[in-house]
Chimera marker file (.cmm) of the C-alpha trace (Angstrom):
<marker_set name="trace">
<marker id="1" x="-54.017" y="57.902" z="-32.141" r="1" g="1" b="0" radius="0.5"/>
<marker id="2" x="-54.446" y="58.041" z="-28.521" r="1" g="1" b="0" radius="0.5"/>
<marker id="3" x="-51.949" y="56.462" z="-26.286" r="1" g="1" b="0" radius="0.5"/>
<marker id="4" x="-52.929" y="52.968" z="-25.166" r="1" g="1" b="0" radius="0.5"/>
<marker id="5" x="-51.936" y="50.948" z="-21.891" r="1" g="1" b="0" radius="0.5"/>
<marker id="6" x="-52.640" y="46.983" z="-23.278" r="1" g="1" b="0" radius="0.5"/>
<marker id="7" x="-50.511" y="45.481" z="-21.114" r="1" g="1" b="0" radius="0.5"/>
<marker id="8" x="-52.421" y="46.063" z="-17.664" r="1" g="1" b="0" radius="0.5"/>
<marker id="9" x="-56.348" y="46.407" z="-19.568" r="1" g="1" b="0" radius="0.5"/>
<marker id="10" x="-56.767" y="42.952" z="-20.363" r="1" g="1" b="0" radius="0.5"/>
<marker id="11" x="-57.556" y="42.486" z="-16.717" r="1" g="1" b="0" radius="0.5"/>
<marker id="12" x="-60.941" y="44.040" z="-18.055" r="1" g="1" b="0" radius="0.5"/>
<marker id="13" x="-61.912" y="41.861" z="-20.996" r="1" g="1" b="0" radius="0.5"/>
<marker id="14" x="-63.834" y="39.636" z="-19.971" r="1" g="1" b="0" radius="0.5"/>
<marker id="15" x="-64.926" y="38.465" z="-15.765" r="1" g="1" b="0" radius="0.5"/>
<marker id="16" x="-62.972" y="35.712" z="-16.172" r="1" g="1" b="0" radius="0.5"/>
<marker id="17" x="-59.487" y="38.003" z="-16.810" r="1" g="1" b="0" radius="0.5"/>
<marker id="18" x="-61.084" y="40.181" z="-14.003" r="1" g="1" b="0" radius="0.5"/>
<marker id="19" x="-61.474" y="36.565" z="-11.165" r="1" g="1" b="0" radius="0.5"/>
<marker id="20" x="-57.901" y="35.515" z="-12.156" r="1" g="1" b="0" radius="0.5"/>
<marker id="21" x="-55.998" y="38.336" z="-11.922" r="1" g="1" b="0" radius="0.5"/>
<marker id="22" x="-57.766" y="38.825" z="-8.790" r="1" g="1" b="0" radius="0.5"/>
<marker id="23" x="-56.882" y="35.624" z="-7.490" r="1" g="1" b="0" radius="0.5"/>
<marker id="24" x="-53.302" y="36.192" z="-8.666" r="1" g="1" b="0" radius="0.5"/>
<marker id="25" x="-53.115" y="39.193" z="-6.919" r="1" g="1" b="0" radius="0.5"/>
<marker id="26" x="-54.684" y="37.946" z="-3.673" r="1" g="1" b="0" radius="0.5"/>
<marker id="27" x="-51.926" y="34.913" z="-4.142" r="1" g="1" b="0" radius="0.5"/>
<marker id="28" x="-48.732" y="37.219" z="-4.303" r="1" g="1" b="0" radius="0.5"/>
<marker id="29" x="-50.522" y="38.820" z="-1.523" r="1" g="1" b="0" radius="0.5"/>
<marker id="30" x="-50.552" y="36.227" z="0.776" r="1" g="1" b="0" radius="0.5"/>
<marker id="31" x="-47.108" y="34.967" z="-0.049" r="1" g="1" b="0" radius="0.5"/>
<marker id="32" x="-45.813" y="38.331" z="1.062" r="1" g="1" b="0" radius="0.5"/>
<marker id="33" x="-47.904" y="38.416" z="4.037" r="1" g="1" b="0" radius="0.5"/>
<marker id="34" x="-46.568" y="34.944" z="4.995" r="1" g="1" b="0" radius="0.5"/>
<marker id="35" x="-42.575" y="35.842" z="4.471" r="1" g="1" b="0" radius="0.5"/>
<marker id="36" x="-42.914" y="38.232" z="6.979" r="1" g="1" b="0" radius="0.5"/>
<marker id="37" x="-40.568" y="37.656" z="9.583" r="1" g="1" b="0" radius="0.5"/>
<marker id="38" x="-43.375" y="38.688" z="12.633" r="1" g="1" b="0" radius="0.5"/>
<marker id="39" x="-46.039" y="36.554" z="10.656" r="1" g="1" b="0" radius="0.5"/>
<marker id="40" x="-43.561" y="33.281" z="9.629" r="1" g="1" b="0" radius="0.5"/>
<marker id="41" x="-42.379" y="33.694" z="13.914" r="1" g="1" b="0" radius="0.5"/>
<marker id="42" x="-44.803" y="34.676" z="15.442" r="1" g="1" b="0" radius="0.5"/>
<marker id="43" x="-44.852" y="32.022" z="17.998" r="1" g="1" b="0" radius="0.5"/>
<marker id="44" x="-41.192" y="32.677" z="19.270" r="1" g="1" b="0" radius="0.5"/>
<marker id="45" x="-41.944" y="36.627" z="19.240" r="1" g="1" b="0" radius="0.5"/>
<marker id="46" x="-45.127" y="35.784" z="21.532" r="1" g="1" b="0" radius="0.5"/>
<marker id="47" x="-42.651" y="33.778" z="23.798" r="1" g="1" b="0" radius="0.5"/>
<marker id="48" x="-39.946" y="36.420" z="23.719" r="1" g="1" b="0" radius="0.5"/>
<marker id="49" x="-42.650" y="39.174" z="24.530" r="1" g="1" b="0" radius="0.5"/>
<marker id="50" x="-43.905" y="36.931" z="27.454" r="1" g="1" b="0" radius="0.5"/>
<marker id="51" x="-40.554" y="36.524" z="28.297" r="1" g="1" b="0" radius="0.5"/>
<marker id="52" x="-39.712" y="40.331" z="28.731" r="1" g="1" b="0" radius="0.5"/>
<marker id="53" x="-42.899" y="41.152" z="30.226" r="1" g="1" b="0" radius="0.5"/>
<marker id="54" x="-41.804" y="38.424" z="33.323" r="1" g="1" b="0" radius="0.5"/>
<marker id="55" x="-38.451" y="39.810" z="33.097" r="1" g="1" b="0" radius="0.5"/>
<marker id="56" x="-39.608" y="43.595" z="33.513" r="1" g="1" b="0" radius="0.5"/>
<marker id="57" x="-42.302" y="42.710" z="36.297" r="1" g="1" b="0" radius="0.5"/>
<marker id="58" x="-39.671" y="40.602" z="38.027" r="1" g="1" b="0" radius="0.5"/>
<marker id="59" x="-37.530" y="43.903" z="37.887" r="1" g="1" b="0" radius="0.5"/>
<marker id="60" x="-34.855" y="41.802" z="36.178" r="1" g="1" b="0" radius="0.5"/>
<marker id="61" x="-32.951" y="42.701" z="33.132" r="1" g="1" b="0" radius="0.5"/>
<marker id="62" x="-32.713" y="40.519" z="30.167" r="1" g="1" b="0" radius="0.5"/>
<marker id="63" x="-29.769" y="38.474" z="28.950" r="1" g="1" b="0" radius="0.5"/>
<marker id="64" x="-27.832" y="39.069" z="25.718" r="1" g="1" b="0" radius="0.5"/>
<marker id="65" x="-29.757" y="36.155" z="23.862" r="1" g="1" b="0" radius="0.5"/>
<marker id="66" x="-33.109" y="37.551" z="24.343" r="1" g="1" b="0" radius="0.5"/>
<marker id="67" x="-31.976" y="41.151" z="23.121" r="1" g="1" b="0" radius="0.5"/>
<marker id="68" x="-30.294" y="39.803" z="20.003" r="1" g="1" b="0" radius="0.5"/>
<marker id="69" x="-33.393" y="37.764" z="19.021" r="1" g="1" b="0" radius="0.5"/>
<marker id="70" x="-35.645" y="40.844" z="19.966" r="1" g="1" b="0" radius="0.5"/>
<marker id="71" x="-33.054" y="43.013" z="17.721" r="1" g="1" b="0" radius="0.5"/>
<marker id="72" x="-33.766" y="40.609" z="15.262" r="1" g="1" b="0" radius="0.5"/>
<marker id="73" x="-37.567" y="41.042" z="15.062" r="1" g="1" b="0" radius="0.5"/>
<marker id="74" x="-36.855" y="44.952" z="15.306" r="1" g="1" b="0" radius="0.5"/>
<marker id="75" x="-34.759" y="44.851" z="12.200" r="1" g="1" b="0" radius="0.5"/>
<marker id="76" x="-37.243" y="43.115" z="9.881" r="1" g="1" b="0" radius="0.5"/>
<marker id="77" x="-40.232" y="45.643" z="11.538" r="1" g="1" b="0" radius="0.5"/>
<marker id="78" x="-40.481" y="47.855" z="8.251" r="1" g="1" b="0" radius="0.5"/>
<marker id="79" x="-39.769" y="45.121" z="5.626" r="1" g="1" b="0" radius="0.5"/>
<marker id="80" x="-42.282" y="43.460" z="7.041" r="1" g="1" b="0" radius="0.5"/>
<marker id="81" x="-45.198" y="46.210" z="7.239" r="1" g="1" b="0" radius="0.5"/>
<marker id="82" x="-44.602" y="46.579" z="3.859" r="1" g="1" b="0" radius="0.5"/>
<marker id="83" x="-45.233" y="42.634" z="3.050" r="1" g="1" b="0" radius="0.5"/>
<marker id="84" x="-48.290" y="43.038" z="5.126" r="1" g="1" b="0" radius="0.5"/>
<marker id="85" x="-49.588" y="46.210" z="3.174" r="1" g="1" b="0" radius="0.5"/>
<marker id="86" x="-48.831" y="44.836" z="0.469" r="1" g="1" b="0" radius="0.5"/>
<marker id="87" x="-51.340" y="41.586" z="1.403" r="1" g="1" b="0" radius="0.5"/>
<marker id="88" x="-54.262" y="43.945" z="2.614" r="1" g="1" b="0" radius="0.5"/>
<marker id="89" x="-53.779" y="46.456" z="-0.382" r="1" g="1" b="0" radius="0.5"/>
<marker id="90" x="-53.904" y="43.566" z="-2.958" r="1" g="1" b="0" radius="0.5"/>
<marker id="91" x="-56.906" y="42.168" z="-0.878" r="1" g="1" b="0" radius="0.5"/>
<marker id="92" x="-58.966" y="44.997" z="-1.310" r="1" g="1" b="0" radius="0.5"/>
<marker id="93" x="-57.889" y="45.280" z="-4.587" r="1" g="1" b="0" radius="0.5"/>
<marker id="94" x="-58.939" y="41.908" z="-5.412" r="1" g="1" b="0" radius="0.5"/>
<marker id="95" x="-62.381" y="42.215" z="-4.122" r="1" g="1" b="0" radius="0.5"/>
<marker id="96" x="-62.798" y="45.306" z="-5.792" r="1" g="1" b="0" radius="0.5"/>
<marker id="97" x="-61.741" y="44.073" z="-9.341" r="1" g="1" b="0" radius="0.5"/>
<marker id="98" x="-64.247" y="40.634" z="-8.743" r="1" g="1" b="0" radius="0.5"/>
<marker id="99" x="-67.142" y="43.127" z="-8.043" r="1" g="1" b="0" radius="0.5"/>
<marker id="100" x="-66.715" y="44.638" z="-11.337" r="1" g="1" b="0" radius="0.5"/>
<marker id="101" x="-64.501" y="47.959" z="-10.106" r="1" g="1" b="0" radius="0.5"/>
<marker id="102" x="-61.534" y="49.721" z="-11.862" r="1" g="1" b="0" radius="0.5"/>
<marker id="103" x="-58.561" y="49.126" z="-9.627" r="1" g="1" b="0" radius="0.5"/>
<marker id="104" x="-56.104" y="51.216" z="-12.441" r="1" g="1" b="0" radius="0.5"/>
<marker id="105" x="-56.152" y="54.974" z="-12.374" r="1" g="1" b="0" radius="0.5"/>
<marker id="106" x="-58.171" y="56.310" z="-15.304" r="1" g="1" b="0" radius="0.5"/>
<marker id="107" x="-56.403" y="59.146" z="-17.166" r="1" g="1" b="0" radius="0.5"/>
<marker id="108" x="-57.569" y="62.058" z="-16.097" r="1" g="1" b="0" radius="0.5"/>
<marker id="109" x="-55.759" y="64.168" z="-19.279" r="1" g="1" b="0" radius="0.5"/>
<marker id="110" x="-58.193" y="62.717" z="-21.529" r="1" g="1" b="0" radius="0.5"/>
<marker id="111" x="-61.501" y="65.030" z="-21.542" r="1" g="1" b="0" radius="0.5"/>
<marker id="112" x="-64.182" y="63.334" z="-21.620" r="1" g="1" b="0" radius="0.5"/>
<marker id="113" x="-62.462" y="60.664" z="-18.174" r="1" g="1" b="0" radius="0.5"/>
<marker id="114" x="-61.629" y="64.181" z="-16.137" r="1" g="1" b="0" radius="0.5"/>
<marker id="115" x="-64.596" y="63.947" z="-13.916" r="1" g="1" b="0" radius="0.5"/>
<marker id="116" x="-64.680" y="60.423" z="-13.808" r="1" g="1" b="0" radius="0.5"/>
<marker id="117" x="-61.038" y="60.195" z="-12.911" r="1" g="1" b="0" radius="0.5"/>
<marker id="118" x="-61.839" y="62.922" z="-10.462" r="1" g="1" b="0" radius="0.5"/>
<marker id="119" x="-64.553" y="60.782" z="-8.860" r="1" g="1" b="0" radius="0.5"/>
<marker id="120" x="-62.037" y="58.276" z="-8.676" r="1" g="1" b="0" radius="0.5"/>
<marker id="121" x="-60.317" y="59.304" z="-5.614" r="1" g="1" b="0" radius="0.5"/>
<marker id="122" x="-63.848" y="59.819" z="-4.008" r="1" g="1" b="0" radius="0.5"/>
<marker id="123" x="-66.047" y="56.353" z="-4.877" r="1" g="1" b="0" radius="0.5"/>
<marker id="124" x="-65.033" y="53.006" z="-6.673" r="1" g="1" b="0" radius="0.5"/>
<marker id="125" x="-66.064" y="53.246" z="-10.823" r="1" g="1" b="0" radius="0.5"/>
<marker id="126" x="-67.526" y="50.524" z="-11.771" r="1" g="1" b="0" radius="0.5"/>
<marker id="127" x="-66.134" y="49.125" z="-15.163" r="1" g="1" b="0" radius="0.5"/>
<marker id="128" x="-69.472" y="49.666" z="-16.840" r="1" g="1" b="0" radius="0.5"/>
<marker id="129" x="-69.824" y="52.866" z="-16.220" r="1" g="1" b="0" radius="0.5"/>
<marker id="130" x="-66.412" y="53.600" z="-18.001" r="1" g="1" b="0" radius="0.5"/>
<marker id="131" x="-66.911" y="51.065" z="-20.598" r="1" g="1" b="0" radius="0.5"/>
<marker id="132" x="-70.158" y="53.433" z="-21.292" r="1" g="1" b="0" radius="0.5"/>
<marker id="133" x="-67.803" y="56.399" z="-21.913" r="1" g="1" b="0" radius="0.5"/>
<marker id="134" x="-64.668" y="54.066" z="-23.177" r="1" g="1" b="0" radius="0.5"/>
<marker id="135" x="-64.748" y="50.539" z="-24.776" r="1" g="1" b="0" radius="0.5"/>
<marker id="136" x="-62.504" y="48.057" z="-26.170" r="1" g="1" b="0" radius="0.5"/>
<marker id="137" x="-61.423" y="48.043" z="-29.810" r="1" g="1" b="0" radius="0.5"/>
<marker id="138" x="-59.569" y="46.232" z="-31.845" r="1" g="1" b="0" radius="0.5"/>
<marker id="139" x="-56.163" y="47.705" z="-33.133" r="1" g="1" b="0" radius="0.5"/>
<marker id="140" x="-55.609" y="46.336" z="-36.686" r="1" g="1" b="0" radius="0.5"/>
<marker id="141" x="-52.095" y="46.964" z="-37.120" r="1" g="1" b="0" radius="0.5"/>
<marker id="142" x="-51.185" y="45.289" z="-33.684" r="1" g="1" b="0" radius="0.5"/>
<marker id="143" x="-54.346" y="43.376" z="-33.344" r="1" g="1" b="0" radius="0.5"/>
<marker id="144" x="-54.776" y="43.454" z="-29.922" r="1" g="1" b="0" radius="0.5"/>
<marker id="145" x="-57.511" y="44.575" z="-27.906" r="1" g="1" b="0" radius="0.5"/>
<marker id="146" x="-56.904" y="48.333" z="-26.658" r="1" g="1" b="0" radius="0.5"/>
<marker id="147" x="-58.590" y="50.248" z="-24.059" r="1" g="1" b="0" radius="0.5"/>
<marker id="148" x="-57.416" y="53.807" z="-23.999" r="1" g="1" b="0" radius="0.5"/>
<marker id="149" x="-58.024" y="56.022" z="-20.428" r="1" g="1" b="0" radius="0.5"/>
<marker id="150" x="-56.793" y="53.609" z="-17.729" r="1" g="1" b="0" radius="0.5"/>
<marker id="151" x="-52.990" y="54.155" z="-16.752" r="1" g="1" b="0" radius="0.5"/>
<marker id="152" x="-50.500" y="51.354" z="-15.657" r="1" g="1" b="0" radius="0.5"/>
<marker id="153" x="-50.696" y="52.460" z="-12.050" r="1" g="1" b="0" radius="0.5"/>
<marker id="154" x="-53.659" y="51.303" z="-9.506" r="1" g="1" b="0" radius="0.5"/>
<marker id="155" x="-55.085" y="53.318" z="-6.939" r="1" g="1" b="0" radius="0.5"/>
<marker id="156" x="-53.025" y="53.962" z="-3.857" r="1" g="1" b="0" radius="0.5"/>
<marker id="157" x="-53.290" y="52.236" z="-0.803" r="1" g="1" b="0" radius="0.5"/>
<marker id="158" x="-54.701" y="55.565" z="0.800" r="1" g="1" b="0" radius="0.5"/>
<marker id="159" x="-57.363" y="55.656" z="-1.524" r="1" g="1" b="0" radius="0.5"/>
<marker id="160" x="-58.328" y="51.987" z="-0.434" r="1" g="1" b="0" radius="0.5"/>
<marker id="161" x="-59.011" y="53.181" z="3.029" r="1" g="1" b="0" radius="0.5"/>
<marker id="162" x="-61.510" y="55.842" z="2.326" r="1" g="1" b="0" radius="0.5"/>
<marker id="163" x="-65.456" y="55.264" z="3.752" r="1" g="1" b="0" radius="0.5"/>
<marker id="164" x="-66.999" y="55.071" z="0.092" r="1" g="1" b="0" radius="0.5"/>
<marker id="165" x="-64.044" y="52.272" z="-0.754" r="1" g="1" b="0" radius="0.5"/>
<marker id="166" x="-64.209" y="50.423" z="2.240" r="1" g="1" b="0" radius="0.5"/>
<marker id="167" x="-68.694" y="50.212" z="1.822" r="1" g="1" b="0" radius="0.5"/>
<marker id="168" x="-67.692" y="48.181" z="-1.411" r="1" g="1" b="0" radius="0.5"/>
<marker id="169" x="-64.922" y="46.152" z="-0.046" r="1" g="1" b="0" radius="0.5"/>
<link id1="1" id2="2" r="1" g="1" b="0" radius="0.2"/>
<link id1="2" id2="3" r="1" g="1" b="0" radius="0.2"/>
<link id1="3" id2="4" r="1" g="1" b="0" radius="0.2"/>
<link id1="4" id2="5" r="1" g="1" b="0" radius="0.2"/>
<link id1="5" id2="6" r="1" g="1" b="0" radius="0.2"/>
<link id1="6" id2="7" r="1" g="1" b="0" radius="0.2"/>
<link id1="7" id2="8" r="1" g="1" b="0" radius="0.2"/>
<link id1="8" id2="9" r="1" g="1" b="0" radius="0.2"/>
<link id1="9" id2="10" r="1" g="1" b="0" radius="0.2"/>
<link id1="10" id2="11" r="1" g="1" b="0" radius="0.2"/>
<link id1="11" id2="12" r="1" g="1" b="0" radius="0.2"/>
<link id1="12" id2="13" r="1" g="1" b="0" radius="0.2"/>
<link id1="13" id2="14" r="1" g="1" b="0" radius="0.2"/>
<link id1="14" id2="15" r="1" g="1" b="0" radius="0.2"/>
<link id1="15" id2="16" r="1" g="1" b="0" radius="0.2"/>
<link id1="16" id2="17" r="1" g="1" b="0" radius="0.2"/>
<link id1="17" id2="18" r="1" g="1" b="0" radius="0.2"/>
<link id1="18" id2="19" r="1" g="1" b="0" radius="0.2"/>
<link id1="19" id2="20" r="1" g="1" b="0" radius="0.2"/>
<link id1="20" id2="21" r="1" g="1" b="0" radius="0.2"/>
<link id1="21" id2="22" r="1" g="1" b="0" radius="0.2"/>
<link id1="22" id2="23" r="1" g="1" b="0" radius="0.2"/>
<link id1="23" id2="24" r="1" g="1" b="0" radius="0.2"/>
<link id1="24" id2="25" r="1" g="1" b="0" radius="0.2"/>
<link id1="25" id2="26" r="1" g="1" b="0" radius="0.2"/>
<link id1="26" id2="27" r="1" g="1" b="0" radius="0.2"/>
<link id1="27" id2="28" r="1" g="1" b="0" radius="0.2"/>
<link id1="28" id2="29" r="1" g="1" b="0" radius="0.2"/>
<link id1="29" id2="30" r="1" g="1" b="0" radius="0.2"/>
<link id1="30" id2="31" r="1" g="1" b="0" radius="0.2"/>
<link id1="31" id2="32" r="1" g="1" b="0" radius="0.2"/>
<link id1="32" id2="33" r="1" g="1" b="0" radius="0.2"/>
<link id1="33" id2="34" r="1" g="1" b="0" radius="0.2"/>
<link id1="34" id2="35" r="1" g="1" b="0" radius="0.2"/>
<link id1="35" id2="36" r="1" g="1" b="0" radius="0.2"/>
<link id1="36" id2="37" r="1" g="1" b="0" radius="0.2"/>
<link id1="37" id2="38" r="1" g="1" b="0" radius="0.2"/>
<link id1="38" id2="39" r="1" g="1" b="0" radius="0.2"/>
<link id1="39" id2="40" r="1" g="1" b="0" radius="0.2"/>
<link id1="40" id2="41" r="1" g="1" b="0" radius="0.2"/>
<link id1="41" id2="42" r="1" g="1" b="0" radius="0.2"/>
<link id1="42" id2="43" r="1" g="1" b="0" radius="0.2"/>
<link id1="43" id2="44" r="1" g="1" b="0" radius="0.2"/>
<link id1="44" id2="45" r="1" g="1" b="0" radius="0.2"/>
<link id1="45" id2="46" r="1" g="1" b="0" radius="0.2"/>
<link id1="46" id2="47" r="1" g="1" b="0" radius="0.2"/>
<link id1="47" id2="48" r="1" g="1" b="0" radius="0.2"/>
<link id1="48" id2="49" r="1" g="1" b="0" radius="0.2"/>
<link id1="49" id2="50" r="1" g="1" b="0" radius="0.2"/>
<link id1="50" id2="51" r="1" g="1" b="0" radius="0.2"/>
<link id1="51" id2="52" r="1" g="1" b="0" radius="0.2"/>
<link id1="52" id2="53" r="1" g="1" b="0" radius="0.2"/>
<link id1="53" id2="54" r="1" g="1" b="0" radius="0.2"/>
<link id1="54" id2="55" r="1" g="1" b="0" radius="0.2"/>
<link id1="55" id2="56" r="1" g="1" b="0" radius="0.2"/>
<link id1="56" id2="57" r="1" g="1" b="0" radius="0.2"/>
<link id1="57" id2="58" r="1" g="1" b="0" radius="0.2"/>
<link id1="58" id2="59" r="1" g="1" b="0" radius="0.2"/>
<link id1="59" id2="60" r="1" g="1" b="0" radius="0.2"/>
<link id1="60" id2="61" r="1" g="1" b="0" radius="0.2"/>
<link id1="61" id2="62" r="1" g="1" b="0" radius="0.2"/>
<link id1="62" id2="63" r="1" g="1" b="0" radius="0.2"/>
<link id1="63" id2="64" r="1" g="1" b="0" radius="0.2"/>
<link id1="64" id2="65" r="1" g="1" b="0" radius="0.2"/>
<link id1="65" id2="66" r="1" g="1" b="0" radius="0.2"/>
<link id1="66" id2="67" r="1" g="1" b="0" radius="0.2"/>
<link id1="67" id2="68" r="1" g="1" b="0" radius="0.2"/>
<link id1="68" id2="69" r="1" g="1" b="0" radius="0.2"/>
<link id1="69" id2="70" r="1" g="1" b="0" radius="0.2"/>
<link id1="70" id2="71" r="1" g="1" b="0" radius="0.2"/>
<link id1="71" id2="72" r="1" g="1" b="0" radius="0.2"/>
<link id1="72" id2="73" r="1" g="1" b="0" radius="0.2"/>
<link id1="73" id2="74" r="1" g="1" b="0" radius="0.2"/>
<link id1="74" id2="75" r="1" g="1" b="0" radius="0.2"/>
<link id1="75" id2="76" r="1" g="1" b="0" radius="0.2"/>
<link id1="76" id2="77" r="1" g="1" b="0" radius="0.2"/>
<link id1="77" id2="78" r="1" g="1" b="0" radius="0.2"/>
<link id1="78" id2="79" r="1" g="1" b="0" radius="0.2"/>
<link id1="79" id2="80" r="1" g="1" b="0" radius="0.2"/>
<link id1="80" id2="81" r="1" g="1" b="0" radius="0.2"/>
<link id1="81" id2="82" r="1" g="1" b="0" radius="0.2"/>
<link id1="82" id2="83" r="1" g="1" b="0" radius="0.2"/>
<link id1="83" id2="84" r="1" g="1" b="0" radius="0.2"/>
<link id1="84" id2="85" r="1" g="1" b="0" radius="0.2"/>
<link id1="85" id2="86" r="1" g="1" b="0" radius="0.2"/>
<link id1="86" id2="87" r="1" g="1" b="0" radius="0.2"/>
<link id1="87" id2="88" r="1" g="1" b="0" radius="0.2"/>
<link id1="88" id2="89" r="1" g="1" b="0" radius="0.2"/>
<link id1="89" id2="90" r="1" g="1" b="0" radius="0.2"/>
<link id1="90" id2="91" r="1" g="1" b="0" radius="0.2"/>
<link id1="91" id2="92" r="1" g="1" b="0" radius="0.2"/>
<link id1="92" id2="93" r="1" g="1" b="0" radius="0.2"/>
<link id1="93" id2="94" r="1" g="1" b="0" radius="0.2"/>
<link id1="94" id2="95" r="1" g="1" b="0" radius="0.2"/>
<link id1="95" id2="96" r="1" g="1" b="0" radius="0.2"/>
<link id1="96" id2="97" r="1" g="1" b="0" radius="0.2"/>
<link id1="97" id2="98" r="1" g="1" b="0" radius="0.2"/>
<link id1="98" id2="99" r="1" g="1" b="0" radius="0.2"/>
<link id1="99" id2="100" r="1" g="1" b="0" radius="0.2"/>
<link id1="100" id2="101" r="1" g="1" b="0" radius="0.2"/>
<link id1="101" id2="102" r="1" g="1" b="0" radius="0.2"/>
<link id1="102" id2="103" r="1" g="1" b="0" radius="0.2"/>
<link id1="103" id2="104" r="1" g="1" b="0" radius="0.2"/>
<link id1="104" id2="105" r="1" g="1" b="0" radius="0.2"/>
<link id1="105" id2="106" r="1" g="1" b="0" radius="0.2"/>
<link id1="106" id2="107" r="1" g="1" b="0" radius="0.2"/>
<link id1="107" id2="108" r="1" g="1" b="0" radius="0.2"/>
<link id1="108" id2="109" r="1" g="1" b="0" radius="0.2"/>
<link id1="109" id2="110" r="1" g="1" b="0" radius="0.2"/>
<link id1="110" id2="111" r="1" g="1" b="0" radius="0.2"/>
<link id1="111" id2="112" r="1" g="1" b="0" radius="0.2"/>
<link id1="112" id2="113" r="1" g="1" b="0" radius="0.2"/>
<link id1="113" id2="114" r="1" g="1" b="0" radius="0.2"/>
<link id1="114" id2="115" r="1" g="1" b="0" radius="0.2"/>
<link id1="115" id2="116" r="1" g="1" b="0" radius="0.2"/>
<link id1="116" id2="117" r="1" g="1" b="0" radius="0.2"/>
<link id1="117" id2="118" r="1" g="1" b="0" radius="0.2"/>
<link id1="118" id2="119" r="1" g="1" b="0" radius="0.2"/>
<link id1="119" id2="120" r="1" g="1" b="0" radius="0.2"/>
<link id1="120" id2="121" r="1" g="1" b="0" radius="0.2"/>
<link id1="121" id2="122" r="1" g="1" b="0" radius="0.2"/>
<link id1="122" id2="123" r="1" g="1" b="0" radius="0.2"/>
<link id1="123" id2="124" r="1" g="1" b="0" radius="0.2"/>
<link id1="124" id2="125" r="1" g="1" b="0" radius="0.2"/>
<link id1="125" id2="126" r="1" g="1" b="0" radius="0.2"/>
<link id1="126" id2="127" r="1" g="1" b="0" radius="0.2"/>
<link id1="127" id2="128" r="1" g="1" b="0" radius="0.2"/>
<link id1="128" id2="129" r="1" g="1" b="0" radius="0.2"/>
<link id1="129" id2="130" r="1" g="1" b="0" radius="0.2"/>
<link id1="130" id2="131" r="1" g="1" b="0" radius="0.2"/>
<link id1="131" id2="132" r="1" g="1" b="0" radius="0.2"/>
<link id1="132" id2="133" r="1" g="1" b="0" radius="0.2"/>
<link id1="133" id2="134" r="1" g="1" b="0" radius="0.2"/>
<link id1="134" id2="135" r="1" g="1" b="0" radius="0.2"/>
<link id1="135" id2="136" r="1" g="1" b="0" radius="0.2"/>
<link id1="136" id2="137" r="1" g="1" b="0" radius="0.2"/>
<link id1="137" id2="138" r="1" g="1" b="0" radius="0.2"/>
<link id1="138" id2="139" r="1" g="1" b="0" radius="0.2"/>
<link id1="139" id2="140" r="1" g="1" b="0" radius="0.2"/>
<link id1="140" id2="141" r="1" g="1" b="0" radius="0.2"/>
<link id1="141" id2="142" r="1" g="1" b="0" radius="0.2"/>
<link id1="142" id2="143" r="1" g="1" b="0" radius="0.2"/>
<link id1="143" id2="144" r="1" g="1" b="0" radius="0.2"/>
<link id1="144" id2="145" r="1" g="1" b="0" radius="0.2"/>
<link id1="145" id2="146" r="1" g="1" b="0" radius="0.2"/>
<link id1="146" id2="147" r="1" g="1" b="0" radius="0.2"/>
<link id1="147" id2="148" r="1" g="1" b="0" radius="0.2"/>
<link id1="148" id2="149" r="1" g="1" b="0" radius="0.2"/>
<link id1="149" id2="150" r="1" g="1" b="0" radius="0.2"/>
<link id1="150" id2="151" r="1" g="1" b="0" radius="0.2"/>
<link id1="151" id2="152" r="1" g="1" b="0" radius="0.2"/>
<link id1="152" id2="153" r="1" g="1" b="0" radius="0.2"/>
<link id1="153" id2="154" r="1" g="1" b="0" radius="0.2"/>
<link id1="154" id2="155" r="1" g="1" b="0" radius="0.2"/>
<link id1="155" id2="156" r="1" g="1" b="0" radius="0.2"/>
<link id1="156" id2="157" r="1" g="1" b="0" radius="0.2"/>
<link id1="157" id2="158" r="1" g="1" b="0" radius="0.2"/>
<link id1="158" id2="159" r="1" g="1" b="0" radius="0.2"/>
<link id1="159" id2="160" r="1" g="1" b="0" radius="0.2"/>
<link id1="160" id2="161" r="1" g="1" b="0" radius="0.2"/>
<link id1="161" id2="162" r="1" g="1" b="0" radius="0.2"/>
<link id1="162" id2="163" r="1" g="1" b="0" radius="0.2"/>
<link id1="163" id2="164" r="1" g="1" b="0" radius="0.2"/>
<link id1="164" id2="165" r="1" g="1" b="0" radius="0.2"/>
<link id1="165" id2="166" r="1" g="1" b="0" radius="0.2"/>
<link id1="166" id2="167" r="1" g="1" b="0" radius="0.2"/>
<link id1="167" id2="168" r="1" g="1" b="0" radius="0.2"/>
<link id1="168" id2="169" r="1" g="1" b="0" radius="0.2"/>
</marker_set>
């Protein structure tokens, strides 16, 4: 038997799995975005940034306070472009998945999902288009519903960003 991911291909079963676990994902996106430390502050950062920018024109130095709370922003800089990414890469996810795309990698080791998988990293799939080469079944020792060729993973991030992606997003 081939190997089956069930855990992450229920998001395909039906376009109501596909609209919530889009809406999940564009939830735990926007929580991240919003625990961002330049997001959650970014009123004080403006002020401190005004702040310097008198400072510096003024040809004055800044005091201890301002640098500490400055240092402060500078520390959270790459946990926070993360929790950003992480909000625009779910996102585009999202949109993709409630238009009907694969947002999981298909397996490219299985034959007849090479060029398709290829294609991947290229163009969105749309679901029906694998479900043509690739349905659901049901598994009677388990009984659950299996869909073999998709892998746990999604597409990257840098995949996201490419023309053909971004004309569907």
């Amino acid at each position: 038997m081939k190997e089956a991911y069930n855990i992450d291909n229920i998001w395909y079963l039906n376009e109501i799995n596909m609209k919530g676990f889009a809406l999940g994902m564009i939830t735990f996106g926007c929580e991240a975005f919003f625990r961002a430390k330049h997001i959650k502050e970014i009123g004080s950062l403006s002020n401190l940034i005004n702040t310097l920018d008198k400072l510096g024109s003024e040809g004055k130095m800044p005091d201890i306070e301002i640098i500490k709370e400055i240092t402060e922003f500078g520390f959270d800089k790459i946990p926070d472009w993360a929790r950003i990414i992480i909000c625009f890469e779910n996102y585009m996810k999202a949109i993709l998945l409630m238009n009907g795309f694969l947002i999981h990698k298909i397996d490219k080791n299985q034959t007849n999902l090479k060029t398709l998988a290829n294609n991947q990293n290229k163009r969105p799939i749309p679901l029906a288009k694998f479900l043509q080469i690739n349905n659901f079944y049901i598994d009677i020792d388990s009984k659950n519903w299996m869909l073999d060729g998709l892998k746990p993973q999604t597409i990257d991030f840098g995949v996201l960003l490419k023309n053909n992606y971004q004309n569907e997003i």
